[in-house]
N, C-alpha and C positions, 0 to 999 in steps of 0.2 A: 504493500500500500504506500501511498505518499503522504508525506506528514508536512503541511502547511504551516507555519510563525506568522499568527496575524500582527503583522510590522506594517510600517507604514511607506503607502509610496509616493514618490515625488513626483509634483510638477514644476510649471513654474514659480510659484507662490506657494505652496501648501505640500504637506505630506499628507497625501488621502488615503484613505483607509479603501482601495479600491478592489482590486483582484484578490483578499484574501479574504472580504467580507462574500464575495463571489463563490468564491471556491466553497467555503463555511455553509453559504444555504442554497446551495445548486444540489437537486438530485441526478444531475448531468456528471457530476466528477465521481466515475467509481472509486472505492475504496481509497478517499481523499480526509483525511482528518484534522483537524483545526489541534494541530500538536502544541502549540504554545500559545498565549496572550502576552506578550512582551509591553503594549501598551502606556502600562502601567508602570512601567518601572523608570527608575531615575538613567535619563539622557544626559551624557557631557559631549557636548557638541551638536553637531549636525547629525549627526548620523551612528555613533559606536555610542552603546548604552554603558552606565559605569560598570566598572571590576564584577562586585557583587551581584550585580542585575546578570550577569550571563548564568552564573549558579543557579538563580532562582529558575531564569529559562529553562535552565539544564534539565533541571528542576523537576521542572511541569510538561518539558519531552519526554523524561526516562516516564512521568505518569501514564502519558500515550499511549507510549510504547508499552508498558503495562498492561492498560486497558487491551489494546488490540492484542494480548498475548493469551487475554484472558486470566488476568493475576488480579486486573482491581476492575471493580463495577463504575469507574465513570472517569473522565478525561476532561471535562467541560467545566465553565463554571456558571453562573447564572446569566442570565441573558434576559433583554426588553422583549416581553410579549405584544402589548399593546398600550399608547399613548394616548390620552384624552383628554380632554381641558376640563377643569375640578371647578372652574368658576373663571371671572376676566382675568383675575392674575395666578393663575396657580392650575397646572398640571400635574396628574398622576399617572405614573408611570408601574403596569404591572407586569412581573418577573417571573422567567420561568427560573426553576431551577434546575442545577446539574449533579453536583454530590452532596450538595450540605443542602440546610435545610430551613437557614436564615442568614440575616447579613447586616452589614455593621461598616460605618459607625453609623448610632441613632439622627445625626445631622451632622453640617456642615460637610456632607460630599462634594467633593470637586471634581474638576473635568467635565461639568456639562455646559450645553451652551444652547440660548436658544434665538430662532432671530425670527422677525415677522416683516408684513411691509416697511416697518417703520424704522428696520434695523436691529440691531444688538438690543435685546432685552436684559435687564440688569435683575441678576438674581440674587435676591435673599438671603436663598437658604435651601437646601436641597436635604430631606429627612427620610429615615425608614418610621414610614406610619403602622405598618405591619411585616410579617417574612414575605408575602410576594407584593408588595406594595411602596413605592415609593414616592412622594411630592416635594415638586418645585414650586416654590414661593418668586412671585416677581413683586420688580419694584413701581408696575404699572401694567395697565390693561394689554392683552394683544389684539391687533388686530392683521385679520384676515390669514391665507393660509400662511401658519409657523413650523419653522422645522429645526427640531429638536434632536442635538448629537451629545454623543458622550466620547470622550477618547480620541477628537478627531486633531489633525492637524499633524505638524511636525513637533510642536511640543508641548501638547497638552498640561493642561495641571493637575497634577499628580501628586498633591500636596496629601490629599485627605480619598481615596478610591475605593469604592464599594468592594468591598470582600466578602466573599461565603464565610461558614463555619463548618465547610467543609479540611478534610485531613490527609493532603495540605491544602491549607484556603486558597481558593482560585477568583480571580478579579473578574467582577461585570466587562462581560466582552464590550467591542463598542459598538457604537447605535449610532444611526442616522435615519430619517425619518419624518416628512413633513405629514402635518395634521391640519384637518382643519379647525379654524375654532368658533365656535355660536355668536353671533352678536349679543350681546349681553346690555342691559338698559344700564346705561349710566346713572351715575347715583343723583345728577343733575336735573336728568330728566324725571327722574322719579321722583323727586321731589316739589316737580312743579307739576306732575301730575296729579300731586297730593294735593298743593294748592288751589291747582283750576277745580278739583272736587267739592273745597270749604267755599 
């Protein structure tokens, strides 16, 4: 079989997360396996992840390779199921999982981003509200359709990364994914609908 390192690829601006997010949900690549998430891990430079981070890689290959040996029940770690907007400023985001069976930290995750017509939406605070559940707090309304990544780019922030409680804990793959979102009444307007009522 072929074992894939979702790393990131380059263009001219951005390292996209292109051909290995492919390989990962194609039923077209036989006996192809999403052998490592390296994403997550501390970058020095452009391109070579630091000392430590290749261990961890190492790491989460020999799991793979495992898995497909038939020595351990899972390879993966959790992953975005489905994205929906929880209200005008706040998305939740729900998870599937891979070997564990919750995930952590309770808030302050980083590495996501989200952008609408109006550009970069500034977020809050991104929290586990339950084990397959997760929300994004903005700092204003969205409008129209937004799309919603995690992990994406050449060097994501990687400060604070959703991890399983899985053994050994494996990082939220990454997500890209635009949604649409409801128009929602402004709170302006609702309140002069109150009025036009008195």
């Amino acid at each position: 079989p072929s074992f894939q390192a979702e790393d990131g690829i380059r263009d001219t601006s951005h390292c996209l997360v292109g051909s290995e997010m492919c390989i990962r949900d194609s039923d077209q690549v036989a006996e192809g396996y999403l052998a490592a998430t390296t994403l997550d891990l501390e970058n020095r430079g452009k391109q070579h992840l630091a000392p430590e981070a290749y261990s961890t890689m190492g790491r989460r290959v020999a799991q793979t390779v495992l898995y497909v040996l038939g020595l351990e029940s899972f390879y993966r770690g959790p992953r975005v199921a489905t994205a929906v907007s929880a209200g005008p400023q706040a998305l939740d985001l729900t998870l599937q999982h891979g070997g564990g069976r919750d995930v952590g930290p309770a808030n302050g995750i980083t590495g996501w981003e989200v952008l609408d017509r109006r550009g970069r939406a500034v977020i809050l605070n991104v929290t586990r509200q339950d084990p397959y559940t997760l929300r994004i707090l903005l700092a204003r309304p969205l409008e129209g359709p937004t799309e919603v990544r995690y992990l994406y780019g050449a060097h994501p922030d990687t400060r604070r990364p959703l991890m399983d409680n899985a053994s050994p804990p494996l990082p939220l793959e990454a997500f890209r994914r635009v949604i649409e979102v409801p128009v929602y009444p402004s709170v302006n307007n609702a309140s002069g609908a109150v009025a036009n009522r008195k």
